[in-house]
LUMVEXTOR-839472 format. One record per residue (C-alpha): residue in three letters; x, y, z. Coordinates in steps of 0.05 Angstrom, whole numbers, plus 32768, in hexadecimal, padded with zeros to 4 digits. Each point is the difference from the previous one (the first is absolute). Layout:
  residu    xx    yy    zz
     Ala     X     Y     Z
...
***
This chain:
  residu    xx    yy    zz
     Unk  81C6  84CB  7A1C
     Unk  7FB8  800A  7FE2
     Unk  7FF3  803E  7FE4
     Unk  7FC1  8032  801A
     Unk  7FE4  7FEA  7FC0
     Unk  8002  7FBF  800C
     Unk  7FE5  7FFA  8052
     Unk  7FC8  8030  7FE4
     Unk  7FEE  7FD3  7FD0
     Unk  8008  7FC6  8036
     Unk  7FCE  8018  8026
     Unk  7FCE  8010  7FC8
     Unk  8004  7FB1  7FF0
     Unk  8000  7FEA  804F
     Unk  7FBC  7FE7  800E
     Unk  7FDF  802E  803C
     Unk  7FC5  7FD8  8028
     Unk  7FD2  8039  800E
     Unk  7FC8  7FC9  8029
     Unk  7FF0  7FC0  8014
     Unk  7FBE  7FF0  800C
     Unk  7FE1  7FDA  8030
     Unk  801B  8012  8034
     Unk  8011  7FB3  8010
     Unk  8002  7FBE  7FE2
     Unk  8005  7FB6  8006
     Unk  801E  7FCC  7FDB
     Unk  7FD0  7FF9  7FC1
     Unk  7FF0  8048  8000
     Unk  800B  8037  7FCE
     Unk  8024  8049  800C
     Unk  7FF0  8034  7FCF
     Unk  8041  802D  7FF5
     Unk  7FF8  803D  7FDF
     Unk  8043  802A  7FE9
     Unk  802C  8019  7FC9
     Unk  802A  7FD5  7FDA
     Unk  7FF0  7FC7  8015
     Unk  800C  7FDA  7FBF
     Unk  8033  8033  7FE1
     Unk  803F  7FD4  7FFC
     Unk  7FD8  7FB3  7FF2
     Unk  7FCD  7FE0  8023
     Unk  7FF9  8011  8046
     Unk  8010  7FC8  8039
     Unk  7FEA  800C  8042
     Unk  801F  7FEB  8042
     Unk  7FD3  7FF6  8041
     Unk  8049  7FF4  8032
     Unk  8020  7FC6  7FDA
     Unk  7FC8  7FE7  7FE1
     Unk  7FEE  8017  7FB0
     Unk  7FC0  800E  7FF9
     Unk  7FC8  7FE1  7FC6
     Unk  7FEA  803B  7FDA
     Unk  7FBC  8002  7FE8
     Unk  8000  8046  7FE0
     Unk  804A  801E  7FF1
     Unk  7FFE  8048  7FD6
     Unk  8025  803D  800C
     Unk  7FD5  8028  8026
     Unk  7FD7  7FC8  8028
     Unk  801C  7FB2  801D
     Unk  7FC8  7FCC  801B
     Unk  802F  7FD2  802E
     Unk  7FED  7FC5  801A
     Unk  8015  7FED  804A
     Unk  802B  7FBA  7FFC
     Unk  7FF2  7FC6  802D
     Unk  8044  8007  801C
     Unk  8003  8047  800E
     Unk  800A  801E  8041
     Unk  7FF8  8047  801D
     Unk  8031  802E  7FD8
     Unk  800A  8036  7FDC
     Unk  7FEA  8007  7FB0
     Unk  8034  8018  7FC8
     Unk  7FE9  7FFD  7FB3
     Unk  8045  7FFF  7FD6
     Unk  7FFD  8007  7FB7
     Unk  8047  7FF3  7FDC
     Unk  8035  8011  8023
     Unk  7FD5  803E  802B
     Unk  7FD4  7FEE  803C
     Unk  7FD1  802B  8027
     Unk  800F  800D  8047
     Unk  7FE3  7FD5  8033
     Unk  7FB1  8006  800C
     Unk  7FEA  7FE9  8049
     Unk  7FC3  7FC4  7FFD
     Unk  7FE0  7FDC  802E
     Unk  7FFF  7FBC  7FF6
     Unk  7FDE  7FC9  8026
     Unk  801F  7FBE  801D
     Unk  7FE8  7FBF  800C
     Unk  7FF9  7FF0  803E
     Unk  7FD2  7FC1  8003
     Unk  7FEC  7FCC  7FD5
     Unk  7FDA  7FBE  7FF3
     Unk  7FBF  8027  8025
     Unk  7FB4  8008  7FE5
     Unk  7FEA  8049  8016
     Unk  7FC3  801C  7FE9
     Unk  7FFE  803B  8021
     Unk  802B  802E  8030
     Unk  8034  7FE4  802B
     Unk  7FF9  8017  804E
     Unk  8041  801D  8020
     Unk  8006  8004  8051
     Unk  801F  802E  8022
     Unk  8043  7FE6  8001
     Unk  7FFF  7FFD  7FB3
     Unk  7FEB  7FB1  7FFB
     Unk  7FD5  7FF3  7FBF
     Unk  7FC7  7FD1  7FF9
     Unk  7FF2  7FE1  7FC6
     Unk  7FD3  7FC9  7FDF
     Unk  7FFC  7FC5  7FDB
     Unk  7FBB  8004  7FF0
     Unk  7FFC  7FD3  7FCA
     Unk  7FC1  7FF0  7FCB
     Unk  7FBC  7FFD  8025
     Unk  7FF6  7FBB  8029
     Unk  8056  7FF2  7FFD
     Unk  801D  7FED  8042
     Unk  8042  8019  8004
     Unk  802F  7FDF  8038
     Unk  8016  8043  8016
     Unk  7FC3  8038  7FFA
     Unk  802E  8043  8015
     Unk  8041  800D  8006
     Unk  8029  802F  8031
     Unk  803E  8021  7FDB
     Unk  802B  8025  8037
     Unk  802E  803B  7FF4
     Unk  803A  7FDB  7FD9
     Unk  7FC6  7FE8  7FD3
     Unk  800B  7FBB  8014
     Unk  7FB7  7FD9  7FF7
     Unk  7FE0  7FD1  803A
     Unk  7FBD  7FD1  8000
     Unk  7FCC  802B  802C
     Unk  7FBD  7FEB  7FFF
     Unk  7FF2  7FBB  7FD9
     Unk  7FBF  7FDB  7FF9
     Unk  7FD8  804C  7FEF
     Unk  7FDA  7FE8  7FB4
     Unk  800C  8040  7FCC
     Unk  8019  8034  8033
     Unk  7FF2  803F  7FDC
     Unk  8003  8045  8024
     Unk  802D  8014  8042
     Unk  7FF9  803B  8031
     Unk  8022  8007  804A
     Unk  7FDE  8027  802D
     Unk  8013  8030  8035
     Unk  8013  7FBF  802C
     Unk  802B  7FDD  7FD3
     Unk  7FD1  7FCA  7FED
     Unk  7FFC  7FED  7FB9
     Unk  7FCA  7FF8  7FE0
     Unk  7FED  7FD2  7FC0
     Unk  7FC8  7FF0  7FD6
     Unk  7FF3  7FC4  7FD7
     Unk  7FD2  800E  7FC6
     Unk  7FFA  7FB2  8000
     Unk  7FCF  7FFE  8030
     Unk  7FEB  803C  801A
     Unk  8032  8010  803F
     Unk  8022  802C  801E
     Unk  8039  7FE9  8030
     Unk  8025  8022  8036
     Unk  8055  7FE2  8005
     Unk  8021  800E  803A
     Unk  8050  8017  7FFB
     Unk  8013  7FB6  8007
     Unk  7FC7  7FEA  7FC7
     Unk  7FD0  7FE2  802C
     Unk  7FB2  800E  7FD9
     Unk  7FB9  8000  801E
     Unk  7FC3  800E  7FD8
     Unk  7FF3  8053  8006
     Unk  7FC0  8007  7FD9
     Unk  7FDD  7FD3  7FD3
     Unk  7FC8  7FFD  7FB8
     Unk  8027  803A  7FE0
     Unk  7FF4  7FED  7FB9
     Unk  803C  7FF2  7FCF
     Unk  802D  8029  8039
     Unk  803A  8025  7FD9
     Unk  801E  8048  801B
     Unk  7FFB  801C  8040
     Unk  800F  8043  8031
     Unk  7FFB  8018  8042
     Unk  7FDF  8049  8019
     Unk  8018  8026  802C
     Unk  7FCE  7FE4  802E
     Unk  801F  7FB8  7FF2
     Unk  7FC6  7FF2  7FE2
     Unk  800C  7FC5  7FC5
     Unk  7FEA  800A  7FB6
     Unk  7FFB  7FBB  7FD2
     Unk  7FF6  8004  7FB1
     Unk  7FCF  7FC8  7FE8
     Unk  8016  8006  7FBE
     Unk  7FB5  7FEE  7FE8
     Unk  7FEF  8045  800E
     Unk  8001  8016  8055
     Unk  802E  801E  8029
     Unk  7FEF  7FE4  804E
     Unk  800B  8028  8039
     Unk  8019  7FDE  803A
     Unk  7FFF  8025  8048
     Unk  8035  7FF0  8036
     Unk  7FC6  7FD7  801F
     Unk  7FFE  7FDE  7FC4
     Unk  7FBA  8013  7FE9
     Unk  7FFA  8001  7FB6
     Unk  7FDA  802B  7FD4
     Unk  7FFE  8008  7FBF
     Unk  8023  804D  7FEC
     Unk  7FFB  8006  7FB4
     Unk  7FF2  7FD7  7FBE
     Unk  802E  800D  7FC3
     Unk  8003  7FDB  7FB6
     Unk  801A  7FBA  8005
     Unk  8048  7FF3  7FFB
     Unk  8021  7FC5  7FCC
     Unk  803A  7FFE  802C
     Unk  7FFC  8028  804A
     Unk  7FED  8033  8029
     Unk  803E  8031  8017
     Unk  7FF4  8036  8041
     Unk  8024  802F  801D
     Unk  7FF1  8037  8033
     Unk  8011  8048  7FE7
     Unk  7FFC  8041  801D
     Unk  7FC2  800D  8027
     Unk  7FEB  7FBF  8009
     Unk  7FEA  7FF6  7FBD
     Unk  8008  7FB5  7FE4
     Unk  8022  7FF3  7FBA
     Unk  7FE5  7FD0  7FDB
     Unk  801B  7FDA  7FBA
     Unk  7FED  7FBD  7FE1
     Unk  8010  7FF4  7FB9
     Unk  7FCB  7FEF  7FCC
     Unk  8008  7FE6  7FB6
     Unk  7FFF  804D  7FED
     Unk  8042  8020  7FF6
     Unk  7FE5  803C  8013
     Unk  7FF5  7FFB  8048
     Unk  7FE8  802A  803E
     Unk  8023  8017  804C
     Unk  7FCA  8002  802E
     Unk  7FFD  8023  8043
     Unk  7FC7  7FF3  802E
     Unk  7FF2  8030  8032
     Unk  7FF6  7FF4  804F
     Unk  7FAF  7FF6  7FF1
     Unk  800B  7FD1  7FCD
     Unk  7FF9  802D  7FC3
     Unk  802A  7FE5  7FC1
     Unk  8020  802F  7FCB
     Unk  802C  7FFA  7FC8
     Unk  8049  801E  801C
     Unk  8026  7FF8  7FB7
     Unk  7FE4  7FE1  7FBD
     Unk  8032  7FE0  7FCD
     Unk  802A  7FCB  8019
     Unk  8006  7FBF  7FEA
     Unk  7FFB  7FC1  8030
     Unk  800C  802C  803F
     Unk  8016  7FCC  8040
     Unk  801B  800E  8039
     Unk  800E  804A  8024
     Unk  801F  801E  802F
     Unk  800A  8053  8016
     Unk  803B  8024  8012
     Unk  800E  802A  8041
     Unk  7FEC  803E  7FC7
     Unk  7FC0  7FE4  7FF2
     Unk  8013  7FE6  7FB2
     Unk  7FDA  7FBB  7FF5
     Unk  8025  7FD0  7FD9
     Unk  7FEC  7FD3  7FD2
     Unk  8018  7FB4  7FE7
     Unk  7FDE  8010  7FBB
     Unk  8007  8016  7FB7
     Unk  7FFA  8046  7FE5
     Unk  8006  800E  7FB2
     Unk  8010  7FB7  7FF9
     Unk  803C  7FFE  802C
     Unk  8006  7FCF  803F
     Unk  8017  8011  8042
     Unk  7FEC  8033  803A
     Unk  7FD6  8040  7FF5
     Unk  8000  8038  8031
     Unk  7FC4  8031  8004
     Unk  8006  8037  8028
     Unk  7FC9  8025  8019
     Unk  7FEB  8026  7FD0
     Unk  7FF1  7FB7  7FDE
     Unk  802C  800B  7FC9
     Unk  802C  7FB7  7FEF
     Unk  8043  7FFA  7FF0
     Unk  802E  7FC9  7FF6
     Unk  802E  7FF1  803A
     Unk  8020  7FBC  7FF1
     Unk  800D  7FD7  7FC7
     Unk  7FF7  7FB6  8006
     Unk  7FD5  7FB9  7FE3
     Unk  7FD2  7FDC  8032
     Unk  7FFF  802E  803A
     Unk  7FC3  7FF0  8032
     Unk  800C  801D  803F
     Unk  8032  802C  8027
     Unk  8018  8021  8040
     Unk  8022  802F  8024
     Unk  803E  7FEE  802A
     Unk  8013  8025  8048
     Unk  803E  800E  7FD4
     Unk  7FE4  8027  7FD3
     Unk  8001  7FC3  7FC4
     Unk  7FC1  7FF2  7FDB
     Unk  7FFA  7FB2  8000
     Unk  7FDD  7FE3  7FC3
     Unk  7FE2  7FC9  7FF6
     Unk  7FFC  7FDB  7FB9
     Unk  7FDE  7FB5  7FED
     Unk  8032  7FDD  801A
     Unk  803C  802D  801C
     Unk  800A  803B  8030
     Unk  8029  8035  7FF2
     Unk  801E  803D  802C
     Unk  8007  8048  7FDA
     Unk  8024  8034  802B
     Unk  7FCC  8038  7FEF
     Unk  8014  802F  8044
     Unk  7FB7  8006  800E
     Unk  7FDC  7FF4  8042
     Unk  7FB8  7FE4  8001
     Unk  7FC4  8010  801C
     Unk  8004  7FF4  8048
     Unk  7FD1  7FD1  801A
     Unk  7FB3  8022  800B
***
């Protein structure tokens, strides 16, 4: 039987996880563990579930672990010797999809479908042009013969809506994929977002943000910087319009644009910002870098950004009726059970 001696020396030497930051991760990602004797007994190993961990950083006070390919949502031990920590609660994304194109957000319907492209390069005809992947994740052809399909919006109808930044239009799908032509000459067409007076909003990434009325009238509602890549949007609280498109700066802009079509700068200082989306508390979050690290940012309203998610290639995301935050990488979709509910619908 140990002595008191020895257990209090036991737990001097077992490593204690004091925080994992972010908050959530996908495979490719980095969590930053900070804690006491972490390296006390050998060089730490860390444990995501079953799966050991690649660590990038590994000292006694502070652990940079890398998220495995094969990992799964689980809890996180660091064990050093023959002493491990207790177990630390993460939030780890899943694949849920694969062999797609996306390039910005996925759309989600009210039954918790996702909608997904594959966009592919500029001028590539792809046989199938979006995909529908139902609640057991299970992927079917949607819409085929749509060139570069880009951004994706349902409105208050259930009609989903495309754009194809291949030449310019925006198409409206019907819930068994059937497509007419919705509006046409909108640029290099990338993101777009419905008001709360369902009207549409198109990013030319050359530099305009069209307004299109429920009559379909178009005008033209504000002029930003040209994007390399795409214009994202999304509707916050009132009724302003969110605006990113990356540039060859790593230093990059948020922009709201009021109802009148004023632009201002929302948040300065993250790199390659893509697609957005808000929360039912009004955070925005961003697929973007902040301080050199990948993933999802989350700026709250007093515009201060914080890393939410760890994770490589990230270009779009969603919010499930479940409460799931569906992401939405180069090629891939992944699931992360966040327990957060998104912005209802304007």
């Amino acid at each position: 039987m140990a002595s008191k001696q020895e257990v209090r020396h036991q737990s001097l030497i077992r490593p204690i996880i004091a925080s994992v930051e972010p908050f959530a991760a996908i495979a490719g990602g980095d969590l930053h563990i900070r804690g006491d004797n972490l390296a006390a007994s050998g060089r730490p190993v860390v444990k995501l579930g079953n799966e050991f961990a690649h660590l990038v950083v590994a000292g006694d006070s502070y652990i940079i672990a890398r998220v495995p390919e094969s990992a799964v949502a689980g809890d996180l031990v660091v064990s050093s010797g023959d002493h491990a920590s207790d177990l630390f609660e993460t939030h780890i994304g899943i694949q849920v999809a694969d062999s797609l194109h996306p390039v910005a957000n996925p759309a989600i319907d009210q039954e918790g479908n996702v909608y997904s492209t594959f966009s592919g390069s500029r001028g590539q005809k792809s046989p199938v042009s979006i995909y529908k992947i139902d609640t057991n994740y299970s992927p079917k052809p949607f819409v085929t013969d749509l060139m570069n399909p880009t951004g994706l919006a349902f409105d208050r109808e259930g009609l989903l809506y495309a754009s194809s930044r291949y030449d310019g239009i925006i198409y409206q799908i019907t819930p068994t994929g059937n497509m007419s032509v919705y509006a046409e000459g909108m640029g290099v067409a990338t993101g777009i977002a419905f008001d709360g007076e369902e009207n549409l909003y198109v990013g030319d990434r050359s530099g305009t943000i069209f307004k299109i009325s429920r009559s379909r009238q178009i005008y033209v509602f504000a002029t930003l910087e040209p994007s390399i890549a795409a214009y994202h949007l999304a509707f916050g609280q009132e009724d302003y319009l969110y605006v990113t498109g990356p540039t060859t700066s790593s230093f990059d802009s948020v922009y709201r644009i009021s109802k009148a079509g004023e632009v201002e700068t929302f948040c300065r200082g993250v790199g390659r910002p893509q697609g957005i989306a808000f929360d039912a508390e009004g955070h925005l979050y961003v697929a973007a870098s902040l301080a050199g690290r990948r993933g999802i940012i989350r700026i709250d309203q007093s515009r201060k950004p914080e890393q939410f998610l760890s994770g490589p290639g990230i270009v779009g995301l969603a919010f499930s009726p479940s409460q799931a935050l569906i992401l939405a990488t180069h090629n891939a979709l992944f699931r992360v059970d966040v327990n957060i509910a998104g912005r209802p619908m304007p």
